[in-house]
C-alpha positions as CSV (number, residue, x, y, z in Angstrom):
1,X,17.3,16.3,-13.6
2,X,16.2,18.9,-10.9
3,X,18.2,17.9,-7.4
4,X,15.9,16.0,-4.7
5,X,14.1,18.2,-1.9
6,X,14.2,15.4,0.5
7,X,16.3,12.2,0.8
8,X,17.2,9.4,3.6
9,X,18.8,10.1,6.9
10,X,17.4,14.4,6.1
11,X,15.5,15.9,9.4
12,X,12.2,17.1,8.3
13,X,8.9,19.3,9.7
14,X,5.5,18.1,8.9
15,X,3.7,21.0,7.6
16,X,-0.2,19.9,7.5
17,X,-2.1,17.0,9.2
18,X,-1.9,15.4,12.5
19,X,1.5,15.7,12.9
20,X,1.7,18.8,12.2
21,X,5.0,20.3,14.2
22,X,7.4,17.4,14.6
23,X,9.8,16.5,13.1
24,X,12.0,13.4,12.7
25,X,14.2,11.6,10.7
26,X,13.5,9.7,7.0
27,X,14.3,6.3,7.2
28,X,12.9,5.9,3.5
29,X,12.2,7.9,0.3
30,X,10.1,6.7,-2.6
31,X,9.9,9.2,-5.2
32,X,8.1,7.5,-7.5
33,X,5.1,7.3,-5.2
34,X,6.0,10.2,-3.6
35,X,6.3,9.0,-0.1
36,X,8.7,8.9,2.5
37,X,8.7,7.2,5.8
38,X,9.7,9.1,9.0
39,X,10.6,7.9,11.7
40,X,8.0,8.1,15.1
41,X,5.7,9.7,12.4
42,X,2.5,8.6,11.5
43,X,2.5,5.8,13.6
44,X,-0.1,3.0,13.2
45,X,-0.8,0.1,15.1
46,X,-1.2,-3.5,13.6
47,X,-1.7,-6.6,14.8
48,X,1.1,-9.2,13.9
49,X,0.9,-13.2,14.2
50,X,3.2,-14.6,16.0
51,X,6.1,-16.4,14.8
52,X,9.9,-17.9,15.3
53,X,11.0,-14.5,14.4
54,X,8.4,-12.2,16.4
55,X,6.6,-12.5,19.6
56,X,3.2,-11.4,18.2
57,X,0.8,-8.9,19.5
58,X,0.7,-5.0,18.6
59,X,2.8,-3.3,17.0
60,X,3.5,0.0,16.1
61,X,4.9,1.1,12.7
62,X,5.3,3.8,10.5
63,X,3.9,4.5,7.7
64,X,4.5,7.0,4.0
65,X,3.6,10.3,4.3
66,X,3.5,12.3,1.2
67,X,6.3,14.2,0.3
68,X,4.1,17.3,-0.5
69,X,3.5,17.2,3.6
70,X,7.4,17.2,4.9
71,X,10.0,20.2,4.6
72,X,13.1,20.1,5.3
73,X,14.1,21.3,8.8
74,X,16.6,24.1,9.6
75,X,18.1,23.4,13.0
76,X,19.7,27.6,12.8
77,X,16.4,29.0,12.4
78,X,14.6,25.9,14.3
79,X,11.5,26.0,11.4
80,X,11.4,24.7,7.8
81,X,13.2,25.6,5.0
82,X,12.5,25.6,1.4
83,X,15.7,24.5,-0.8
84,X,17.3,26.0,-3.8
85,X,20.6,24.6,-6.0
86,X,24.1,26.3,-5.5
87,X,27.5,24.9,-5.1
88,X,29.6,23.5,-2.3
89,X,33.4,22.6,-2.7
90,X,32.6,23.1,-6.8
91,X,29.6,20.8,-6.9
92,X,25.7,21.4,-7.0
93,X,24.5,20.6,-3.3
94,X,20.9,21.5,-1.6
95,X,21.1,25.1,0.4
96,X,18.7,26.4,3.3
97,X,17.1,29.4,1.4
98,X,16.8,30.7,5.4
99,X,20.1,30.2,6.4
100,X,21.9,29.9,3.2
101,X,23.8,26.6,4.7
102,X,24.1,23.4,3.0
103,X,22.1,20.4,3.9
Protein backbone atom coordinates (compact mmCIF):
# COMPACT_ATOMS: atom_id res chain seq x y z
CA UNK A 1 0.00 0.00 0.00
CA UNK A 2 1.69 3.21 -1.40
CA UNK A 3 1.80 5.98 1.65
CA UNK A 4 -1.00 8.88 1.31
CA UNK A 5 0.03 12.23 -0.48
CA UNK A 6 -2.35 14.25 1.48
CA UNK A 7 -4.19 13.62 4.84
CA UNK A 8 -6.23 15.70 7.70
CA UNK A 9 -4.81 18.60 9.55
CA UNK A 10 -1.74 18.68 6.19
CA UNK A 11 -1.41 22.58 4.74
CA UNK A 12 -1.85 22.43 1.16
CA UNK A 13 -1.57 24.77 -2.32
CA UNK A 14 -4.18 24.64 -4.85
CA UNK A 15 -2.52 24.24 -8.05
CA UNK A 16 -5.35 24.82 -10.91
CA UNK A 17 -8.83 26.55 -10.65
CA UNK A 18 -10.09 29.47 -8.93
CA UNK A 19 -8.27 29.09 -6.12
CA UNK A 20 -5.39 28.85 -7.53
CA UNK A 21 -2.52 30.22 -4.93
CA UNK A 22 -3.96 29.65 -1.45
CA UNK A 23 -3.56 27.55 0.59
CA UNK A 24 -5.25 26.19 3.80
CA UNK A 25 -5.72 23.52 5.97
CA UNK A 26 -7.73 19.90 5.23
CA UNK A 27 -10.32 19.43 7.54
CA UNK A 28 -11.35 16.09 5.62
CA UNK A 29 -9.92 13.45 3.24
CA UNK A 30 -11.96 10.98 1.23
CA UNK A 31 -9.87 8.85 -0.73
CA UNK A 32 -12.24 6.83 -2.14
CA UNK A 33 -13.79 9.75 -4.01
CA UNK A 34 -10.84 11.43 -4.15
CA UNK A 35 -11.79 14.60 -2.42
CA UNK A 36 -10.71 16.60 0.35
CA UNK A 37 -12.26 19.50 2.09
CA UNK A 38 -10.08 22.59 2.86
CA UNK A 39 -10.71 24.81 4.94
CA UNK A 40 -11.79 28.71 3.45
CA UNK A 41 -11.50 26.90 0.09
CA UNK A 42 -13.98 26.67 -2.38
CA UNK A 43 -16.46 28.30 -0.47
CA UNK A 44 -20.14 28.08 -1.50
CA UNK A 45 -23.07 29.77 -0.27
CA UNK A 46 -26.38 27.95 0.68
CA UNK A 47 -29.38 28.77 1.98
CA UNK A 48 -30.28 26.90 5.31
CA UNK A 49 -33.85 26.75 7.12
CA UNK A 50 -34.04 27.76 10.16
CA UNK A 51 -34.20 25.71 13.14
CA UNK A 52 -33.74 25.11 17.14
CA UNK A 53 -30.16 24.43 16.29
CA UNK A 54 -29.42 27.24 13.60
CA UNK A 55 -30.57 30.76 13.03
CA UNK A 56 -31.21 30.28 9.28
CA UNK A 57 -30.22 32.39 6.47
CA UNK A 58 -26.87 32.04 4.30
CA UNK A 59 -24.32 30.26 4.82
CA UNK A 60 -21.13 29.71 3.72
CA UNK A 61 -19.47 26.22 3.44
CA UNK A 62 -16.90 24.37 2.00
CA UNK A 63 -16.91 22.09 -0.21
CA UNK A 64 -14.43 18.66 -1.85
CA UNK A 65 -11.95 19.62 -4.10
CA UNK A 66 -10.19 16.94 -5.92
CA UNK A 67 -7.20 15.63 -4.63
CA UNK A 68 -5.50 15.85 -8.14
CA UNK A 69 -5.97 19.85 -7.60
CA UNK A 70 -4.07 20.25 -3.95
CA UNK A 71 -0.21 19.70 -3.15
CA UNK A 72 1.18 19.69 -0.27
CA UNK A 73 2.74 23.01 0.93
CA UNK A 74 6.34 23.56 1.95
CA UNK A 75 6.52 26.34 4.45
CA UNK A 76 10.90 26.39 3.82
CA UNK A 77 10.60 26.97 0.28
CA UNK A 78 6.97 28.82 0.64
CA UNK A 79 5.56 26.73 -2.74
CA UNK A 80 4.47 23.10 -3.19
CA UNK A 81 6.09 20.10 -2.89
CA UNK A 82 5.76 16.80 -4.43
CA UNK A 83 6.32 13.74 -1.77
CA UNK A 84 8.46 10.72 -1.89
CA UNK A 85 8.81 7.60 1.00
CA UNK A 86 11.93 7.60 3.29
CA UNK A 87 12.36 6.96 6.96
CA UNK A 88 12.19 8.97 10.08
CA UNK A 89 13.14 7.59 13.60
CA UNK A 90 13.22 3.94 11.58
CA UNK A 91 9.82 4.22 10.10
CA UNK A 92 8.48 5.08 6.51
CA UNK A 93 7.17 8.81 6.79
CA UNK A 94 6.23 11.44 3.84
CA UNK A 95 9.45 13.79 2.88
CA UNK A 96 9.39 17.30 1.00
CA UNK A 97 11.28 16.22 -2.19
CA UNK A 98 12.29 20.32 -2.08
CA UNK A 99 13.43 20.48 1.23
CA UNK A 100 14.00 16.89 2.05
CA UNK A 101 12.02 17.53 5.57
CA UNK A 102 9.35 15.34 6.90
CA UNK A 103 5.79 16.26 6.80
Amino acid sequence: MAIARIKKNDTVIVTCGVDAGKTGTVLKVDPKKGVAVVGGLNMHTKAMRRTEKTPGGLVKIELPIRLSKLMPYDADKKCGTRVKTGEKDGKKARVSVKSGKAL
